[in-house]
C-alpha positions in Angstrom: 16.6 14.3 -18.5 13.5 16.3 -17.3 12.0 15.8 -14.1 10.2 12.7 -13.4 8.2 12.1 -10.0 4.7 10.4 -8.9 3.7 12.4 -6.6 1.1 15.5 -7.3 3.3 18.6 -7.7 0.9 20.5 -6.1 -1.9 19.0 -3.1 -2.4 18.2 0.5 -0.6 15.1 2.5 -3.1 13.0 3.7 -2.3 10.1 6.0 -4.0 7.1 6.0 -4.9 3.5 6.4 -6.4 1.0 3.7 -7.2 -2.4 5.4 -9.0 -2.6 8.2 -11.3 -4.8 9.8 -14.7 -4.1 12.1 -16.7 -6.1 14.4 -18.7 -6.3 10.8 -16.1 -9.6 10.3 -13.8 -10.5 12.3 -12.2 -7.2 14.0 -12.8 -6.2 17.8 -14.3 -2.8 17.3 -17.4 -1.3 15.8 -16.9 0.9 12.2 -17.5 4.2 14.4 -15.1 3.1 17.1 -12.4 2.3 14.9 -12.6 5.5 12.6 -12.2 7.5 16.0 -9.3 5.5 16.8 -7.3 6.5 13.7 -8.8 10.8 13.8 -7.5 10.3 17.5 -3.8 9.1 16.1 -3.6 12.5 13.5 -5.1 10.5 10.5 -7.0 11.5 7.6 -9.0 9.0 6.1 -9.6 4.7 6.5 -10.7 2.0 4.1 -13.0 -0.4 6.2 -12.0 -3.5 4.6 -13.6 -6.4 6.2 -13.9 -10.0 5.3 -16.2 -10.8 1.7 -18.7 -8.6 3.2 -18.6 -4.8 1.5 -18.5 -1.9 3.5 -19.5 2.0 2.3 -19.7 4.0 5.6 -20.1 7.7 4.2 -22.5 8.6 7.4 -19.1 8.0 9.4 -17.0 10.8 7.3 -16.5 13.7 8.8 -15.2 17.1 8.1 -11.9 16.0 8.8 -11.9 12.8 8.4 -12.4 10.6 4.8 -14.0 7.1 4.9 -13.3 4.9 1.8 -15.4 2.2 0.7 -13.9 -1.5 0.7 -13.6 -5.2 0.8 -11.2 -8.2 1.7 -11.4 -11.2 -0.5 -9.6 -14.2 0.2 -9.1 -17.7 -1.4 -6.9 -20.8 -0.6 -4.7 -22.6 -2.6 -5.4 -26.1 -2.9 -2.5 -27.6 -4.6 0.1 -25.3 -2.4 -1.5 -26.5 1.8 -1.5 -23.1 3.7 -1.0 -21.2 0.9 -3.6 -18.6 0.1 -4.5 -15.1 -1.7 -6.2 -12.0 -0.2 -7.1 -9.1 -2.2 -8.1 -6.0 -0.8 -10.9 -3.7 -3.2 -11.2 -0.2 -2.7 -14.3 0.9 -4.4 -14.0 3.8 -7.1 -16.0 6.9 -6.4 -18.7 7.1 -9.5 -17.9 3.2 -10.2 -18.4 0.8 -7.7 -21.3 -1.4 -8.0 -21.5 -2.9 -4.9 -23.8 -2.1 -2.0 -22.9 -1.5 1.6 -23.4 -4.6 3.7 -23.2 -6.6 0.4 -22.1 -10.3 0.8 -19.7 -11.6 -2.3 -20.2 -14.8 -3.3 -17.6 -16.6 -5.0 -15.7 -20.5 -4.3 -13.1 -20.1 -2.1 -11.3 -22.1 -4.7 -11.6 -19.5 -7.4 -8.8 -18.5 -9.2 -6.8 -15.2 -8.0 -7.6 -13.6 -11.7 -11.0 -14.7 -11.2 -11.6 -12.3 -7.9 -9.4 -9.9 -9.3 -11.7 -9.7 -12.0 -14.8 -9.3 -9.8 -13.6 -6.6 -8.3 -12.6 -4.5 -11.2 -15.5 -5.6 -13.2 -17.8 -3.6 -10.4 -15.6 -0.4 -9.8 -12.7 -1.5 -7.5 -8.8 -1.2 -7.1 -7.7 -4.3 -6.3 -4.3 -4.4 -4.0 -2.5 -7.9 -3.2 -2.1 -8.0 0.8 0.3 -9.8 3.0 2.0 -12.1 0.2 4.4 -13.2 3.0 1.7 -14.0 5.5 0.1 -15.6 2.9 2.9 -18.1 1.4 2.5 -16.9 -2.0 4.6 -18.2 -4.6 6.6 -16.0 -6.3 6.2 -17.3 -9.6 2.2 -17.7 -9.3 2.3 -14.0 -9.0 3.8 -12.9 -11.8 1.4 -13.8 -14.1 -1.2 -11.9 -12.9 -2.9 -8.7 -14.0 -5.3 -5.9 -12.8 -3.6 -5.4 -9.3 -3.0 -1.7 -8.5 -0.4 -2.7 -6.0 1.4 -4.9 -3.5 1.5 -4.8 0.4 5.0 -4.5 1.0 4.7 -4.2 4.7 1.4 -5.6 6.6 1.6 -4.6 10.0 -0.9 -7.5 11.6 0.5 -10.0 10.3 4.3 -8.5 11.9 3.2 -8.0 15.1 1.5 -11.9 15.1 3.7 -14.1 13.1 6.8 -12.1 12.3 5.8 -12.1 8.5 4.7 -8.7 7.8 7.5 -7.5 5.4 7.4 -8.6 1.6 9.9 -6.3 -0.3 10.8 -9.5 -2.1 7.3 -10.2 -3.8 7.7 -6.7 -4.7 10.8 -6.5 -6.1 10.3 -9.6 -7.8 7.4 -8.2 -9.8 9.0 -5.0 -10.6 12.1 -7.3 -12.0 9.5 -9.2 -13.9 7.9 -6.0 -15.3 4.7 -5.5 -13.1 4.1 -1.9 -12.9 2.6 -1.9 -9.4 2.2 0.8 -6.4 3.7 -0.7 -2.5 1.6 -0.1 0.0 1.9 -0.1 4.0 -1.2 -0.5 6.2 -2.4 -2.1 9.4 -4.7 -5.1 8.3 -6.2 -4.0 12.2 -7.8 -6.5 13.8 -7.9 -5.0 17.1 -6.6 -8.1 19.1 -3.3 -6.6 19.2 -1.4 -3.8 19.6 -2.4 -3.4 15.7 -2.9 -0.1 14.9 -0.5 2.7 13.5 2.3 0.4 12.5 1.6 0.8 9.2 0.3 3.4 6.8 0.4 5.6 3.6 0.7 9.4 3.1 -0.6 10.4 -0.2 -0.4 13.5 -2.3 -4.0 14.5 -3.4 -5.3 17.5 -5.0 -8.1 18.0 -2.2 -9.5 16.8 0.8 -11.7 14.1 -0.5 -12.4 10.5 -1.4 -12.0 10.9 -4.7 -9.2 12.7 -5.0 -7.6 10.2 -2.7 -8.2 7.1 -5.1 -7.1 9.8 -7.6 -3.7 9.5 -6.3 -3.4 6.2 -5.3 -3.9 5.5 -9.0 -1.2 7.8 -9.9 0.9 6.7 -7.8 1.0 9.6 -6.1 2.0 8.4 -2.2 4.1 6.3 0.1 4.7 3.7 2.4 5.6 3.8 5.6 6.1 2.7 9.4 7.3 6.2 10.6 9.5 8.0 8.1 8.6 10.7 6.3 9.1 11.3 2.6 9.5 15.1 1.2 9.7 14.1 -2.1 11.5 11.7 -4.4 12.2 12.1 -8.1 14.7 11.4 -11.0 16.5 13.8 -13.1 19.2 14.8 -15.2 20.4 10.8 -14.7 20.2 11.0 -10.8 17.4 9.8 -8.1 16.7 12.3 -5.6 14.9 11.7 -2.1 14.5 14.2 0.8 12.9 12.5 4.3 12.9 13.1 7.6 16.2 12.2 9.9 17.2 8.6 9.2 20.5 6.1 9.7 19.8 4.7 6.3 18.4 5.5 2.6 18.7 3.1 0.0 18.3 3.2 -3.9 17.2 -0.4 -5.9 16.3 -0.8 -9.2 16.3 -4.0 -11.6 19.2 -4.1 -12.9 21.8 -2.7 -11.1 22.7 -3.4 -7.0 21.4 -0.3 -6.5 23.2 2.0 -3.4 22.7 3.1 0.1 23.7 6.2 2.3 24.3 5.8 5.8 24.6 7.8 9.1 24.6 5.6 12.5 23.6 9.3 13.9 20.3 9.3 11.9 21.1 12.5 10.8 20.3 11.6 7.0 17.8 13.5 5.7 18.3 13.6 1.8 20.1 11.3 -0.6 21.1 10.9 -4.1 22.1 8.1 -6.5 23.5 8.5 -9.8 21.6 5.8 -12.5 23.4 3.5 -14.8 20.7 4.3 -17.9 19.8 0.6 -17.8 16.9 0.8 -15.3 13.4 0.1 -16.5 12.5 2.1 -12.9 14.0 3.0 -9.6 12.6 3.2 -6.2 13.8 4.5 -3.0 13.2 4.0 0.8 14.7 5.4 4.5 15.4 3.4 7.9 15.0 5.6 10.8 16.8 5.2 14.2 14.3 3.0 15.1 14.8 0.5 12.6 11.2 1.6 10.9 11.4 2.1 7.2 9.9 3.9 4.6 9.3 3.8 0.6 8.1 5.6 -2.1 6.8 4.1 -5.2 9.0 3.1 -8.5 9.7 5.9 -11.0 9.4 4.2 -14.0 11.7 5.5 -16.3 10.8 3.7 -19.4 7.7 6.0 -20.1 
């Protein structure tokens, strides 16, 4: 089998965060404050993502430091009590149609396809946040189309209500054939100690917005509270991962158990895991010795 990865094989890694909130909504800190913030902690670039109300701050970029343009949307579910849907839209350089300080209008009873389809319709990646925050049901889910990707870990919504994780939404939408991206990110609020919990590292061709959404399309990134990930691919019937010095790295797929390799020394730092020829895809992640985890996206091996 040749060798099949999502990442770029040639770029720069870029770290960065893609919900945020401002004093714009319902954050704590003004768009300039915060984007210091994150160049302060060794970041790259930030999606300003605050509630219904659009945000394109491109006088905020800076030579070393991307700003992406973005939205929350959010809906409840009527039928299901607290249960609700927030979608996060991360506007497409050369396609988005909204305006900075745009208000979306839409019933907060709409349907989740309905927003998703706004979004789209007017340039935007759409990304389902905080599934476990939000009490999604699984089986709602699973129907839907047009979401780039899933939140498996929202790092808000952790350090609030002990919720932040999701790996089962994602898994069960990978099982249920959803091609779909995991992301990690902040959701930063700024009324706790929010920030730098959770994040991505992507692999794009240049240092720029576009090239950015470029790879988050591809898939070419990952996920992470700390861990770093060197690369992860599959070949000649065998996934591969490298990653910084970790206790645990793991292997899952849909339809086997999947494996693990462990150290209690955190002294792992690669890992393989021979495939059964079953699996429609196969993902990896790493636990370092702090207990924070890391994941790269699926490789689909049915393509």
């Amino acid at each position: 089998m040749y060798r099949k990865s999502t990442f770029n094989e040639k770029g720069y890694w870029l770290k960065g965060n893609t919900h945020a909130h401002t004093n714009i909504s319902d954050g704590l800190m003004t768009p300039a404050e915060l984007i210091e913030t994150y160049r302060k902690l060794g970041y790259d670039f930030l999606a300003i993502t605050d509630h219904d109300i659009y945000g394109i701050h491109d006088e905020l970029d800076k030579p070393d430091f991307l700003v992406l343009p973005g939205v929350e949307v959010d809906m409840a579910d009527a039928k299901m009590g607290i249960s609700c849907h927030h979608v996060v839209g991360l506007g497409i350089p050369g396609e988005n149609a909204f305006s900075h300080g745009e208000k979306l209008e839409y019933p907060k009873d709409s349907k989740l396809s309905d927003v998703i389809d706004l979004l789209e319709q007017r340039g935007n990646l759409c990304i389902y946040a905080h599934p476990n925050w939000s009490h999604s049901i699984h089986e709602e889910l699973v129907p839907v189309e047009g979401l780039l990707g899933m939140e498996i870990y929202n790092h808000t919504t952790e350090v609030t209500r002990a919720c932040g994780y999701s790996g089962s939404y994602y898994d069960r939408m990978l099982w249920e054939k959803k091609k779909l991206w995991c992301f990690a990110c902040d959701d930063t609020h700024q009324k706790r100690e929010d920030i730098g919990g959770g994040f991505i590292v992507v692999k794009a061709e240049a240092f720029n917005g576009a090239s950015v959404i470029n790879a988050l399309q591809k898939g070419s990134f990952y996920a992470s509270q700390g861990p770093e990930i060197f690369d992860f691919y599959v070949e000649s019937g065998y996934a591969c991962i490298s990653c910084s010095p970790s206790r645990l790295i793991g292997f899952q797929s849909d339809t086997t158990r999947g494996g693990a390799g462990i150290d209690p020394e955190a002294g792992l730092t690669q890992a393989e895991h021979k495939l059964s020829g079953s699996e429609s895809y196969v993902r990896g992640f790493c636990i370092d010795k702090y207990g924070r985890k890391a994941w790269t996206q699926p490789v689909y091996l049915d393509e």
